[in-house]
C-alpha positions as a printed Julia matrix, in Angstrom:
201×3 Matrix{Float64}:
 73.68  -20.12  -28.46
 70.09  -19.72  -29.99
 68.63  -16.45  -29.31
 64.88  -16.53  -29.54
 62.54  -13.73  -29.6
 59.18  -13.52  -27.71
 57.15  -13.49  -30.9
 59.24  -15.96  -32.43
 58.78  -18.31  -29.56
 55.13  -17.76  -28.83
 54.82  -18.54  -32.9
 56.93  -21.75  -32.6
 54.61  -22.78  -29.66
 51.21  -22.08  -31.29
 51.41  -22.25  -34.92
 48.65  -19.56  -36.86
 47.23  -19.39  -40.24
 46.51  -16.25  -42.25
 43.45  -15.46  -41.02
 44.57  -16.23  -37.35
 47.39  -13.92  -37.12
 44.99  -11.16  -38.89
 42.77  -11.21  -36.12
 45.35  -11.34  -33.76
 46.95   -8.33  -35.1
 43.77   -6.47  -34.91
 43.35   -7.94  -31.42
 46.04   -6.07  -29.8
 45.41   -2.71  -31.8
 42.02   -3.0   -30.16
 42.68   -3.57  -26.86
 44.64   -0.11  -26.74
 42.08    2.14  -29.01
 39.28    0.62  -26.86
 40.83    1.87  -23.58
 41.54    5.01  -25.03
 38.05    5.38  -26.31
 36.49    4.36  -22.47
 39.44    6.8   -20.66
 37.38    9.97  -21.21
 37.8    11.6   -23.82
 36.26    8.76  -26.03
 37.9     9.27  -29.64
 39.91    7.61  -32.16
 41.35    9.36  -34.9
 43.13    8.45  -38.15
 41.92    4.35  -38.16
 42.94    2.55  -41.35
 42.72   -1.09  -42.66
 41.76   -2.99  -45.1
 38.59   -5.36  -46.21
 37.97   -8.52  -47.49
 40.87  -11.68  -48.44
 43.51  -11.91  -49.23
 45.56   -9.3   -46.56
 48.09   -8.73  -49.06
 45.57   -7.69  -51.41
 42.23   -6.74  -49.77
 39.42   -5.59  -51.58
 39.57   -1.69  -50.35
 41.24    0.61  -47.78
 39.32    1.92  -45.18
 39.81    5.25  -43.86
 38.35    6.79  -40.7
 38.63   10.5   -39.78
 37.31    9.58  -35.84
 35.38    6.72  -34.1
 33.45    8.41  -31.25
 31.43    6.52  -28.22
 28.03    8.65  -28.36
 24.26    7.12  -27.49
 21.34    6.28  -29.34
 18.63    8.53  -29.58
 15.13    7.17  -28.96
 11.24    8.67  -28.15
  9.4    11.36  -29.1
 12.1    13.4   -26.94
 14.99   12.53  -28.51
 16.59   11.16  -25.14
 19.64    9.54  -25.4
 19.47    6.27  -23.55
 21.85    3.19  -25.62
 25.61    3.76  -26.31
 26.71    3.81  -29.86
 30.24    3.76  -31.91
 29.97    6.4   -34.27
 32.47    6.6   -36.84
 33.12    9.89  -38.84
 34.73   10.83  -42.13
 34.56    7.22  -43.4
 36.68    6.68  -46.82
 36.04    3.1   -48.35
 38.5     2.92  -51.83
 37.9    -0.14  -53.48
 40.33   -2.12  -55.91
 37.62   -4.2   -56.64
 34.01   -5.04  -56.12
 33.03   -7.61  -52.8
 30.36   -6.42  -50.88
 31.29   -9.23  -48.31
 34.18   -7.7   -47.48
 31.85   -4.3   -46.3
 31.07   -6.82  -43.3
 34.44   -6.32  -42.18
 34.14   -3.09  -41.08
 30.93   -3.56  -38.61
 33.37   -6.34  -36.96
 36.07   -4.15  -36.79
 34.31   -1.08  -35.31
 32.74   -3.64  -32.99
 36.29   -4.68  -31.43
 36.83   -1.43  -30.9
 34.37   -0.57  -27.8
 32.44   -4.15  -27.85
 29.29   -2.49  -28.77
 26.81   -3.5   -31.92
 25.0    -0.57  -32.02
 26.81    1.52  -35.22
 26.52    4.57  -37.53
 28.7     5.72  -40.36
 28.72    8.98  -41.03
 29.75   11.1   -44.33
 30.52    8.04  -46.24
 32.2     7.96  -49.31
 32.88    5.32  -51.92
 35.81    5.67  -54.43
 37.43    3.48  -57.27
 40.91    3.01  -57.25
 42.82    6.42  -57.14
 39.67    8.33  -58.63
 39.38   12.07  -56.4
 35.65   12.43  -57.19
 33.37    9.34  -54.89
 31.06    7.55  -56.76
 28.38    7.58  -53.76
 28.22    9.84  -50.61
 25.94    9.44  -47.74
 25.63   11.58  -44.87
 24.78    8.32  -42.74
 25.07    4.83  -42.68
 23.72    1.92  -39.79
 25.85   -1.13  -40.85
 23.65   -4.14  -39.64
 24.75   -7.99  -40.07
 22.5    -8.27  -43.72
 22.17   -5.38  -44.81
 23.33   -1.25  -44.79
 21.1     1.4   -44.44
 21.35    4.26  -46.58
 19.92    8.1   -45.49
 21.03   11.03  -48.04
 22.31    9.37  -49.99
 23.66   10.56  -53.58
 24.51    8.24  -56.34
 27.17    9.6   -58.86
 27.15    7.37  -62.46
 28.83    7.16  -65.4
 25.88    8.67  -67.23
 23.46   10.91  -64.36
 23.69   11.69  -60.52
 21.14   10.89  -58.47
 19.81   11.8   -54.85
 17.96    9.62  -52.32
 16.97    9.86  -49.16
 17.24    6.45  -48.31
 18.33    3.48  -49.52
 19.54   -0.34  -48.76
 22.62   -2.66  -49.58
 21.89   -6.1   -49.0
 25.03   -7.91  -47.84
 23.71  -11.39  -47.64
 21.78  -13.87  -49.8
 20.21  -14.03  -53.18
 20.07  -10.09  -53.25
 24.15   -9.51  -52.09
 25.15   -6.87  -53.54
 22.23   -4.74  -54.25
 21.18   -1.23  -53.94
 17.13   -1.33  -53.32
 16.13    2.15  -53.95
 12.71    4.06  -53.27
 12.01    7.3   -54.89
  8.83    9.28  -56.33
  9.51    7.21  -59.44
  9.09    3.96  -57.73
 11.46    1.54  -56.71
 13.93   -0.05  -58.56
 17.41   -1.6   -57.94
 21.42   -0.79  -58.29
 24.42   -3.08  -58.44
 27.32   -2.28  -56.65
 28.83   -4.14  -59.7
 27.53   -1.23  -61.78
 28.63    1.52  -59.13
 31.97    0.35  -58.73
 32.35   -0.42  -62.81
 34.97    1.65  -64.65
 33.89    4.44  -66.02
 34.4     3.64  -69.76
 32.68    0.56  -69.22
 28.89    0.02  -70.91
Protein backbone atom coordinates (compact mmCIF):
# COMPACT_ATOMS: atom_id res chain seq x y z
CA UNK A 1 0.00 0.00 0.00
CA UNK A 2 0.87 3.70 -0.96
CA UNK A 3 0.52 6.00 1.84
CA UNK A 4 0.01 9.53 0.70
CA UNK A 5 0.13 12.61 2.65
CA UNK A 6 -2.29 15.60 2.37
CA UNK A 7 0.40 17.94 1.10
CA UNK A 8 1.83 15.40 -0.99
CA UNK A 9 -1.46 14.74 -2.65
CA UNK A 10 -2.76 18.26 -2.96
CA UNK A 11 0.96 18.83 -4.71
CA UNK A 12 0.49 15.82 -7.07
CA UNK A 13 -2.97 17.31 -7.98
CA UNK A 14 -1.93 20.94 -8.63
CA UNK A 15 1.59 21.16 -9.57
CA UNK A 16 3.42 24.84 -8.27
CA UNK A 17 6.44 26.67 -9.28
CA UNK A 18 8.81 28.57 -7.00
CA UNK A 19 7.18 31.54 -6.82
CA UNK A 20 3.72 29.78 -6.39
CA UNK A 21 4.45 27.80 -3.40
CA UNK A 22 6.21 31.14 -1.89
CA UNK A 23 3.10 32.87 -1.91
CA UNK A 24 1.30 30.08 -0.78
CA UNK A 25 3.44 29.68 2.16
CA UNK A 26 2.99 33.22 3.07
CA UNK A 27 -0.72 32.72 2.39
CA UNK A 28 -1.43 30.55 5.25
CA UNK A 29 0.99 32.44 7.75
CA UNK A 30 -1.29 35.33 6.93
CA UNK A 31 -4.45 34.12 7.34
CA UNK A 32 -3.57 33.32 11.13
CA UNK A 33 -1.46 36.71 12.01
CA UNK A 34 -4.34 38.60 10.32
CA UNK A 35 -6.98 37.11 12.66
CA UNK A 36 -4.87 37.60 15.46
CA UNK A 37 -4.24 41.16 14.55
CA UNK A 38 -8.43 41.83 14.06
CA UNK A 39 -9.17 39.56 17.56
CA UNK A 40 -8.45 42.54 19.83
CA UNK A 41 -5.56 42.99 20.87
CA UNK A 42 -4.23 43.85 17.29
CA UNK A 43 -0.35 42.93 17.38
CA UNK A 44 2.16 40.85 15.79
CA UNK A 45 5.40 40.38 17.19
CA UNK A 46 8.71 38.84 16.08
CA UNK A 47 7.74 38.72 11.92
CA UNK A 48 10.68 37.62 9.78
CA UNK A 49 11.25 36.87 6.02
CA UNK A 50 13.07 37.50 3.42
CA UNK A 51 13.10 39.90 0.08
CA UNK A 52 13.64 39.68 -3.33
CA UNK A 53 14.53 36.10 -5.71
CA UNK A 54 15.76 33.64 -5.39
CA UNK A 55 14.05 32.17 -1.77
CA UNK A 56 17.05 30.28 -1.12
CA UNK A 57 19.03 33.28 -1.38
CA UNK A 58 16.98 36.51 -1.02
CA UNK A 59 18.40 39.75 -1.15
CA UNK A 60 17.95 40.64 2.82
CA UNK A 61 16.21 39.44 6.02
CA UNK A 62 13.57 41.33 7.32
CA UNK A 63 12.99 41.72 10.87
CA UNK A 64 9.95 43.17 12.64
CA UNK A 65 9.79 43.93 16.39
CA UNK A 66 5.58 44.38 16.08
CA UNK A 67 3.00 45.09 13.28
CA UNK A 68 0.19 47.07 14.98
CA UNK A 69 -3.45 48.00 13.37
CA UNK A 70 -3.59 51.88 14.39
CA UNK A 71 -5.43 54.84 12.14
CA UNK A 72 -4.35 57.58 10.12
CA UNK A 73 -4.23 60.86 11.42
CA UNK A 74 -5.74 63.66 9.34
CA UNK A 75 -6.99 67.68 9.86
CA UNK A 76 -5.95 70.36 11.65
CA UNK A 77 -7.14 68.18 14.79
CA UNK A 78 -5.23 65.38 14.41
CA UNK A 79 -8.42 63.02 14.35
CA UNK A 80 -7.88 59.68 13.61
CA UNK A 81 -10.29 58.59 10.94
CA UNK A 82 -8.41 55.67 8.24
CA UNK A 83 -6.92 52.39 9.64
CA UNK A 84 -3.27 51.82 9.17
CA UNK A 85 -0.63 48.74 9.62
CA UNK A 86 2.07 50.11 11.46
CA UNK A 87 5.07 48.15 11.74
CA UNK A 88 7.72 48.81 14.53
CA UNK A 89 11.38 48.00 15.08
CA UNK A 90 11.90 47.22 11.38
CA UNK A 91 15.52 45.49 10.66
CA UNK A 92 16.22 45.19 6.80
CA UNK A 93 20.01 43.27 6.49
CA UNK A 94 20.93 43.10 3.09
CA UNK A 95 23.37 40.51 1.35
CA UNK A 96 23.18 42.52 -1.51
CA UNK A 97 21.84 45.60 -3.15
CA UNK A 98 17.98 45.31 -5.06
CA UNK A 99 15.84 47.93 -4.23
CA UNK A 100 13.03 45.86 -6.01
CA UNK A 101 13.05 43.50 -3.60
CA UNK A 102 12.09 46.59 -0.79
CA UNK A 103 8.59 46.17 -2.66
CA UNK A 104 8.24 43.00 -1.01
CA UNK A 105 7.71 44.14 2.17
CA UNK A 106 4.63 46.70 1.42
CA UNK A 107 3.00 43.34 -0.13
CA UNK A 108 3.75 41.44 2.70
CA UNK A 109 2.55 43.86 5.42
CA UNK A 110 -0.45 44.24 3.13
CA UNK A 111 -1.47 40.38 3.50
CA UNK A 112 -1.29 40.80 6.80
CA UNK A 113 -4.59 42.99 7.64
CA UNK A 114 -5.57 43.71 3.76
CA UNK A 115 -4.98 47.31 4.24
CA UNK A 116 -2.60 49.74 1.89
CA UNK A 117 -2.31 52.36 4.11
CA UNK A 118 1.49 51.71 5.82
CA UNK A 119 4.23 53.23 8.05
CA UNK A 120 7.58 51.88 9.07
CA UNK A 121 8.83 52.96 11.97
CA UNK A 122 12.59 53.07 13.47
CA UNK A 123 14.03 51.64 10.38
CA UNK A 124 17.29 50.43 10.06
CA UNK A 125 19.46 49.32 7.17
CA UNK A 126 22.50 46.99 7.73
CA UNK A 127 25.15 45.15 5.47
CA UNK A 128 25.71 41.72 5.99
CA UNK A 129 26.59 40.96 9.72
CA UNK A 130 27.78 44.70 10.30
CA UNK A 131 26.25 45.85 14.23
CA UNK A 132 26.36 49.57 13.36
CA UNK A 133 23.15 50.48 10.38
CA UNK A 134 24.18 52.34 7.65
CA UNK A 135 20.79 54.48 7.63
CA UNK A 136 18.13 54.93 10.42
CA UNK A 137 14.85 56.59 10.09
CA UNK A 138 12.41 57.17 12.66
CA UNK A 139 9.60 56.68 9.88
CA UNK A 140 8.97 55.34 6.71
CA UNK A 141 5.39 55.34 4.29
CA UNK A 142 6.26 52.53 1.78
CA UNK A 143 4.13 53.51 -1.35
CA UNK A 144 4.05 51.35 -4.74
CA UNK A 145 7.09 53.85 -6.46
CA UNK A 146 8.60 55.20 -4.11
CA UNK A 147 9.56 55.37 0.07
CA UNK A 148 9.28 58.25 2.02
CA UNK A 149 11.91 59.16 4.26
CA UNK A 150 11.28 61.56 7.71
CA UNK A 151 14.49 61.75 10.16
CA UNK A 152 16.31 60.28 8.51
CA UNK A 153 20.25 59.84 9.17
CA UNK A 154 22.65 58.68 6.60
CA UNK A 155 25.84 56.91 8.01
CA UNK A 156 28.90 56.70 5.09
CA UNK A 157 32.02 55.43 4.68
CA UNK A 158 33.49 58.92 4.86
CA UNK A 159 30.67 61.51 6.95
CA UNK A 160 27.15 61.04 8.62
CA UNK A 161 24.55 62.94 7.66
CA UNK A 162 20.96 64.00 8.97
CA UNK A 163 17.78 64.75 7.02
CA UNK A 164 14.58 65.35 7.70
CA UNK A 165 13.19 63.94 4.79
CA UNK A 166 14.03 62.15 2.03
CA UNK A 167 12.83 59.74 -1.03
CA UNK A 168 13.79 56.23 -2.54
CA UNK A 169 12.46 55.78 -5.82
CA UNK A 170 11.62 52.11 -6.39
CA UNK A 171 10.53 52.25 -9.95
CA UNK A 172 11.79 53.59 -13.29
CA UNK A 173 14.73 55.46 -14.65
CA UNK A 174 15.48 56.82 -11.03
CA UNK A 175 15.25 52.99 -9.09
CA UNK A 176 17.33 53.05 -6.69
CA UNK A 177 17.84 56.55 -5.67
CA UNK A 178 17.98 58.59 -2.61
CA UNK A 179 16.58 62.29 -3.66
CA UNK A 180 17.63 64.39 -0.83
CA UNK A 181 16.67 68.11 0.17
CA UNK A 182 18.69 69.98 2.63
CA UNK A 183 19.83 73.77 3.28
CA UNK A 184 22.59 72.89 0.81
CA UNK A 185 20.27 72.07 -1.94
CA UNK A 186 19.29 68.95 -3.32
CA UNK A 187 21.26 66.38 -4.55
CA UNK A 188 21.04 62.54 -4.91
CA UNK A 189 22.29 59.05 -3.13
CA UNK A 190 22.60 55.54 -4.49
CA UNK A 191 21.57 52.82 -2.53
CA UNK A 192 24.46 51.22 -4.56
CA UNK A 193 26.75 53.61 -2.68
CA UNK A 194 24.91 53.08 0.80
CA UNK A 195 24.95 49.51 0.72
CA UNK A 196 28.82 49.45 -0.84
CA UNK A 197 31.47 47.85 1.39
CA UNK A 198 33.10 49.90 3.38
CA UNK A 199 36.65 49.66 1.92
CA UNK A 200 35.24 50.27 -1.31
CA UNK A 201 36.05 53.89 -3.24
Amino acid sequence: MVRCGFWEYWMGMFPLNKRHVRGALIGLFVIGAAFDLRAGEAKLSGLQFGIGLPMDSPAARVSVSEVVQGAQKRGFLRISVLPLVVANGVQIRFSRPDVAALRDIRATLRSLVKLDAQELRRVEFFVGAEAHPRLLAEAVVPGVDSWEFRRVNFFGRVRSEELSECKLMLTGAQAGVFLLKSAAGDRQVLLLDLLAPKGAD
